[in-house]
ZAMARGU-4260 file (C-alpha; in steps of 0.2 Angstrom, whole numbers, plus 5000, padded with zeros to 4 digits):
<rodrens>
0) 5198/4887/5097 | 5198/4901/5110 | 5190/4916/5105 | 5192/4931/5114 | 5177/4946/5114
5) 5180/4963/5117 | 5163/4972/5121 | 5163/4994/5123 | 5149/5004/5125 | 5144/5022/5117
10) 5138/5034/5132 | 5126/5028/5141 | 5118/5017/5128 | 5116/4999/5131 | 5120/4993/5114
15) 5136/4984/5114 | 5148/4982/5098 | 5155/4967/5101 | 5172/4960/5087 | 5175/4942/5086
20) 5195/4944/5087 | 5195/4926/5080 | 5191/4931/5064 | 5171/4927/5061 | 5163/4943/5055
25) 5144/4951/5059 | 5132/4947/5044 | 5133/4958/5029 | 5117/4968/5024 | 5111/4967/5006
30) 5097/4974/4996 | 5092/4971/4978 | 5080/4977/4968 | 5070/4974/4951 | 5055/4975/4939
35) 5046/4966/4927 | 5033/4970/4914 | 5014/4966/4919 | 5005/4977/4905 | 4990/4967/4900
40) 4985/4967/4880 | 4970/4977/4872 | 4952/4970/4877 | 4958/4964/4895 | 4944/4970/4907
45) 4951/4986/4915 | 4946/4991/4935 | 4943/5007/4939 | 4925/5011/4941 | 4911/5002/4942
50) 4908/5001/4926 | 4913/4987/4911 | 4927/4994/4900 | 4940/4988/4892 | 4958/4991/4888
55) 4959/4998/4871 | 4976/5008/4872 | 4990/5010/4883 | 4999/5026/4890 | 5014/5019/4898
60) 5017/5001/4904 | 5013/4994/4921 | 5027/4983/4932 | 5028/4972/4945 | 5041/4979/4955
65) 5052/4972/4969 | 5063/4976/4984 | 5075/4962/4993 | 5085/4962/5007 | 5094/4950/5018
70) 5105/4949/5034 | 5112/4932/5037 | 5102/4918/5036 | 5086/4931/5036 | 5080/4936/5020
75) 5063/4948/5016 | 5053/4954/5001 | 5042/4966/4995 | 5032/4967/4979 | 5022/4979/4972
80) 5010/4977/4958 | 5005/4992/4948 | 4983/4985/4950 | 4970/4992/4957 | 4971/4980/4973
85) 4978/4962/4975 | 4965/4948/4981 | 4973/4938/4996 | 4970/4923/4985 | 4983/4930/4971
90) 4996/4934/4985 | 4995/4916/4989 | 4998/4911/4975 | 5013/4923/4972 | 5022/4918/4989
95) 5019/4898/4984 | 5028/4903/4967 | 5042/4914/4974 | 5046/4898/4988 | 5046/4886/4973
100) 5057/4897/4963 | 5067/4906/4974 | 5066/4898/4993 | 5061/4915/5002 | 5048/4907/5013
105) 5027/4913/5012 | 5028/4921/5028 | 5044/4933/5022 | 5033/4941/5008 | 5023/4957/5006
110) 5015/4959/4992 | 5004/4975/4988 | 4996/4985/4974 | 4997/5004/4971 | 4979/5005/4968
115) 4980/5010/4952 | 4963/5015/4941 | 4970/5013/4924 | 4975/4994/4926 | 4968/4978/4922
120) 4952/4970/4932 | 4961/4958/4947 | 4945/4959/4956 | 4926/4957/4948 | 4917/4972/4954
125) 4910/4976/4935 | 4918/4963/4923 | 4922/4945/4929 | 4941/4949/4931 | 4954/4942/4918
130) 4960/4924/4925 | 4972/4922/4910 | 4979/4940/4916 | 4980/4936/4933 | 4988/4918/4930
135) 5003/4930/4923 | 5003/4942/4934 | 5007/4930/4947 | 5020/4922/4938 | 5030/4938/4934
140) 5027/4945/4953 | 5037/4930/4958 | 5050/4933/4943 | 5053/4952/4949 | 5055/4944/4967
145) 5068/4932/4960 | 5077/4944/4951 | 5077/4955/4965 | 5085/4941/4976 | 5096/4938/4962
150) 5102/4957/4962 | 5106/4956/4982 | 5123/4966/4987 | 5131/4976/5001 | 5122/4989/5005
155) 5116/5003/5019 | 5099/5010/5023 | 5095/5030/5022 | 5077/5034/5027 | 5070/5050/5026
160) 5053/5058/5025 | 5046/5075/5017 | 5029/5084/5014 | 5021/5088/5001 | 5003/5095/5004
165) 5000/5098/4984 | 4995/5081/4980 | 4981/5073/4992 | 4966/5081/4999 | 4951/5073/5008
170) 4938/5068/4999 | 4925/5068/5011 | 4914/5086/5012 | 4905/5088/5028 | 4890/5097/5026
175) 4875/5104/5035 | 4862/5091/5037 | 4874/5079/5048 | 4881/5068/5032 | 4898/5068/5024
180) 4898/5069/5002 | 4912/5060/4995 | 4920/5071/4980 | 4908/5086/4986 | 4912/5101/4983
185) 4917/5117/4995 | 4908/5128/4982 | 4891/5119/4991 | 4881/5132/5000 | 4878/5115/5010
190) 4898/5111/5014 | 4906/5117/5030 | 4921/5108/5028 | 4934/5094/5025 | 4928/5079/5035
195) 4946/5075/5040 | 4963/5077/5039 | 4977/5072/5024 | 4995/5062/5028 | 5008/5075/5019
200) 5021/5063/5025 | 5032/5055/5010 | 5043/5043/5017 | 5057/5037/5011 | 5067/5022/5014
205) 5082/5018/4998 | 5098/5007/5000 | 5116/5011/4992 | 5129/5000/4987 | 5148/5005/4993
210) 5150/5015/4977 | 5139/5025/4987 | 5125/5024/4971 | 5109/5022/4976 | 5104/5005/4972
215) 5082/5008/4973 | 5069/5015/4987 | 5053/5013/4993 | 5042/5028/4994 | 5026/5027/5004
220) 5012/5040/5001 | 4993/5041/5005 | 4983/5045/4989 | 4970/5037/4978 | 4978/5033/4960
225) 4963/5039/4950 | 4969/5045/4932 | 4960/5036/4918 | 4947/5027/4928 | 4934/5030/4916
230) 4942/5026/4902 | 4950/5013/4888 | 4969/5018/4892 | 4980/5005/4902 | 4992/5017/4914
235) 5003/5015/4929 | 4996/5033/4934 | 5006/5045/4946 | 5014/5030/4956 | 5022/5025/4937
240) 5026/5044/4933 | 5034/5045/4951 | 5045/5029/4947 | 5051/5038/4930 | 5054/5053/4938
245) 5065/5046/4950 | 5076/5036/4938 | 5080/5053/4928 | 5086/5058/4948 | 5096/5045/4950
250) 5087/5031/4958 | 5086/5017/4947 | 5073/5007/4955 | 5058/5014/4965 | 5043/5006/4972
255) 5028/5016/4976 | 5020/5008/4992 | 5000/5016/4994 | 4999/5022/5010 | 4980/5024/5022
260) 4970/5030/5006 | 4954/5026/5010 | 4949/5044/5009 | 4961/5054/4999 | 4962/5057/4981
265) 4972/5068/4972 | 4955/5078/4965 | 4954/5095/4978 | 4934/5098/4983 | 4941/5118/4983
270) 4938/5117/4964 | 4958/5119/4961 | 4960/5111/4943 | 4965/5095/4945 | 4985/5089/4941
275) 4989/5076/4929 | 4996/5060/4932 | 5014/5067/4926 | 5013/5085/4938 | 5008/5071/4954
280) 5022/5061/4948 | 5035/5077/4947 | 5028/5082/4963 | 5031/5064/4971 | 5046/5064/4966
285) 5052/5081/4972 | 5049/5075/4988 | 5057/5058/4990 | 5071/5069/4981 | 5071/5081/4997
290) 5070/5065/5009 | 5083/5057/5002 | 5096/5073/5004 | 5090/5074/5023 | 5089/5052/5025
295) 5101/5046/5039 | 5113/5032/5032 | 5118/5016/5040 | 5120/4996/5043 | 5106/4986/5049
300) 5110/4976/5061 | 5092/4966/5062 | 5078/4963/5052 | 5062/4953/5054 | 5044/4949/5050
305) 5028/4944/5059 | 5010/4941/5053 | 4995/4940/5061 | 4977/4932/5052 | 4963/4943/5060
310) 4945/4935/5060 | 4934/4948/5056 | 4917/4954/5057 | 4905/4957/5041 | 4892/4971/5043
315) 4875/4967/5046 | 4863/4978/5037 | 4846/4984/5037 | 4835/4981/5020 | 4836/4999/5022
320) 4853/5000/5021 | 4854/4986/5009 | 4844/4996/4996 | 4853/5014/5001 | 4839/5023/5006
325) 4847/5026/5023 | 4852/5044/5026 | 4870/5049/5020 | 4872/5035/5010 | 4880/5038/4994
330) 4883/5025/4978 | 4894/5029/4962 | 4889/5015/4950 | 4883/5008/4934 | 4864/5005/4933
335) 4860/4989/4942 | 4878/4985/4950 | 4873/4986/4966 | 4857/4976/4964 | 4868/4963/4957
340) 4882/4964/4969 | 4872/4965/4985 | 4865/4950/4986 | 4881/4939/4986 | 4887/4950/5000
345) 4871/4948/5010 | 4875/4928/5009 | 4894/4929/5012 | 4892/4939/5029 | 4881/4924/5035
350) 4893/4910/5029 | 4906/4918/5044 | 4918/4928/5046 | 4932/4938/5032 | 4951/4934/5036
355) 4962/4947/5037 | 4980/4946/5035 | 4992/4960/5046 | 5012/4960/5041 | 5026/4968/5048
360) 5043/4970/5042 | 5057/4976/5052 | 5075/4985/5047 | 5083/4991/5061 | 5072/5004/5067
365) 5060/5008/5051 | 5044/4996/5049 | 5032/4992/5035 | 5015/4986/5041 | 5001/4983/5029
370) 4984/4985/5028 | 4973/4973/5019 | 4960/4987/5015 | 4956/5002/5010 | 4959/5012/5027
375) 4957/5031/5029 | 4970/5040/5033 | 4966/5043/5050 | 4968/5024/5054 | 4986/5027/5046
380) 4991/5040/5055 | 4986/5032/5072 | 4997/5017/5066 | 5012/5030/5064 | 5008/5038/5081
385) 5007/5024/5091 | 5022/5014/5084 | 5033/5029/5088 | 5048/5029/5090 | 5049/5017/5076
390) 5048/5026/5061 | 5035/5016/5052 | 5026/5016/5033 | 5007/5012/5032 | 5005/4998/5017
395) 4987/5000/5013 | 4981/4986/5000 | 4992/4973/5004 | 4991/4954/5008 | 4971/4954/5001
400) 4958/4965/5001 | 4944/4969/5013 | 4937/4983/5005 | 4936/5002/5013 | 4938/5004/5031
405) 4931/5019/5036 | 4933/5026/5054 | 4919/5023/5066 | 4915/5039/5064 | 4914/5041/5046
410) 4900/5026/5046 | 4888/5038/5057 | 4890/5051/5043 | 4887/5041/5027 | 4895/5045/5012
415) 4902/5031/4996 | 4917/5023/5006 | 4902/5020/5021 | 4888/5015/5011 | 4887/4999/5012
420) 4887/4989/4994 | 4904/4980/4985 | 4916/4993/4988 | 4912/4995/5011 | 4904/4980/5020
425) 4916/4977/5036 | 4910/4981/5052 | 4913/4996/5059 | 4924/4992/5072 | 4935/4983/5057
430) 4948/4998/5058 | 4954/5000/5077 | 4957/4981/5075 | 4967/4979/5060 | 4976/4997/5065
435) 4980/4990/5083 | 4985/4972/5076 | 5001/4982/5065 | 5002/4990/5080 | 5005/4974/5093
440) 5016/4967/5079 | 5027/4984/5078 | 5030/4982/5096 | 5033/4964/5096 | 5047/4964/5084
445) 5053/4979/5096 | 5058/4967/5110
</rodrens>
């Protein structure tokens, strides 16, 4: 059969639109989204501090929460899980499940957690985490990634972005003697000044079905998830209340994706009282709101995915800095969690080196590249700048955990996210690589 092609261009551009007179249409662009309960029962181990607790109430429910889409034969996911992190050894296990279920291959999966500090213990920084928990956490992650696939229709892209500078603020106080306090306070005769800077940005990127009803979104936003971490009470925090918020707007299916955190919380070292869970999440929400009234529509025409396994360097400490009696360093624990921690860490920097895992997904022009860490938001902003002019989100604790990832500048200056112990023990040049590996990936899906 002869098929005849008829090419044009727009201006100068050097895309061409090309129509398949014989009858054989470009692929149609779909997106689906869902979300499935996750709240743990009263007594599970919650994580939040380092401290044992447990869950004795709960405020509002936690959810596994999806995003699909697919063009052609290419099909890519995202799930978010309403934890404090998610080990790379439960993201495993979520991508073999979702395969087995559903067929979207391992490599097409990004699975994250909103570092949320009114969840259940995933990890076992306190308490030994909850295996029975996490075995069903795993099994519903996949579920709301089925369901999501399940859900797929026609749709277009709108992505827009807003700022709001009312939520975050650095954490980290410089002060006069060389050394950085983490949650220090401006009211110190001692401060001088924020260490760093904040990412205001909220980003938005939603899909609408050709009822022109918004069908979900993904917001991505830089700020620790802190409510109830000292406490008995199971909540989704301010990335829940956001999510609820939303749904009242209009949007009936919204996933909060944690940006570059490593350093910003929602607690202001000016001494401002500090906002509830429910006045972030209104706040969020008034912003992805605004985005989405200035977001520019359209049809993807591509999307991909890349990954990359980093091999990556363990710290190598001092007994000095083993014990924290180095200047600046800084520890927020229970008594004895560090002596009981340390040691273990000592003996796994020797076995070799921590794996890393960088993933990029691509729509178009908009990426998503995640961060297996705790990175400061300096590191995230750099992965902005230098992917430009795509217009990408930062996915901080996503695909594993590799602790905080301070700048290399913030390890000269001390301070909690520095000190080296269970939450910080990369090396410092740990940043710059996993920053300029979602970087390399950005730009090779741009060819």
């Amino acid at each position: 059969m002869s098929r005849t092609w008829y090419c044009f261009s727009i201006w100068t551009s050097i895309l061409a639109v090309c129509t398949d007179l014989a009858g054989q249409s470009p692929p149609v662009f779909r997106a689906g989204f869902a979300a499935v309960d996750i709240t743990p029962p009263p007594g599970t181990p919650k994580q939040g501090g380092n401290a044992e607790q447990a869950a004795s109430s709960v405020l509002d429910p936690l959810y596994a929460r999806a995003a699909a889409f697919e063009l052609g034969a290419e099909r890519i996911a995202i799930v978010v899980v309403d934890t404090a992190l998610i080990q790379a050894v439960d993201v495993a296990a979520i991508r073999r499940k979702t395969t087995l279920d559903h067929g979207l291959p391992t490599d097409r999966l990004l699975v994250a957690a909103t570092h949320n500090h009114a969840g259940p213990a995933v990890d076992d920084p306190a308490f030994f985490r909850d295996h029975a928990y996490v075995e069903s956490m795993v099994v519903k992650a996949a579920g709301a990634v089925g369901l999501a696939l399940a859900a797929l229709e026609p749709a277009e892209i709108g992505v827009g972005s807003a700022f709001e500078w009312n939520v975050a603020y650095n954490r980290r106080v410089r002060m006069r003697d060389g050394t950085t306090r983490t949650h220090g306070s401006l009211q110190d005769p001692n401060a001088l000044g924020f260490e760093g800077p904040i990412d205001p940005e909220v980003g938005v990127m939603a899909a609408r079905g050709r009822d022109g009803k918004v069908l979900g979104a993904i917001v991505n936003f830089a700020c620790h998830a802190g409510h109830h971490w000292d406490d008995g009470v199971i909540s989704a925090g301010f990335p829940g209340a956001m999510v609820r918020q939303l749904k009242d707007r209009g949007v009936p299916f919204a996933l909060f994706l944690q940006g570059a955190a490593g350093n910003m919380h929602h607690q202001d070292p000016r001494g401002a009282p500090e906002k509830s869970a429910e006045e972030i999440g209104k706040l969020l929400a008034g912003a992805a709101a605004r985005a989405l009234e200035s977001a520019k529509w359209f049809r993807p025409k591509r999307i991909a995915a890349a990954s990359r396994t980093l091999s990556l360097a363990y710290r190598q400490v001092s007994s000095e800095e083993a014990r924290g009696a180095v200047k600046g360093a800084q520890r927020f624990e229970e008594k004895g969690y560090y002596d009981r921690k340390i040691p273990g860490l000592i003996a796994r920097s020797k076995a070799g080196p921590a794996l890393g895992e960088v993933q990029v997904l691509r729509i178009d022009e908009v990426a998503i590249a995640s961060q297996p860490s705790e990175s400061f938001a300096e590191l995230g902003l750099r992965i902005k700048e230098e992917t430009w002019p795509v217009r990408t989100f930062v996915a901080g604790y996503a695909n594993g955990m590799l602790g905080y990832i301070p700048t290399r500048e913030a390890f000269r200056r001390g301070g909690y996210e520095s000190t080296f112990g269970p939450p910080s023990f990369m090396a410092p040049e740990t940043g710059d690589q996993l920053a300029e590996a979602a970087v390399a990936l950005v730009k090779e899906l741009s060819r």
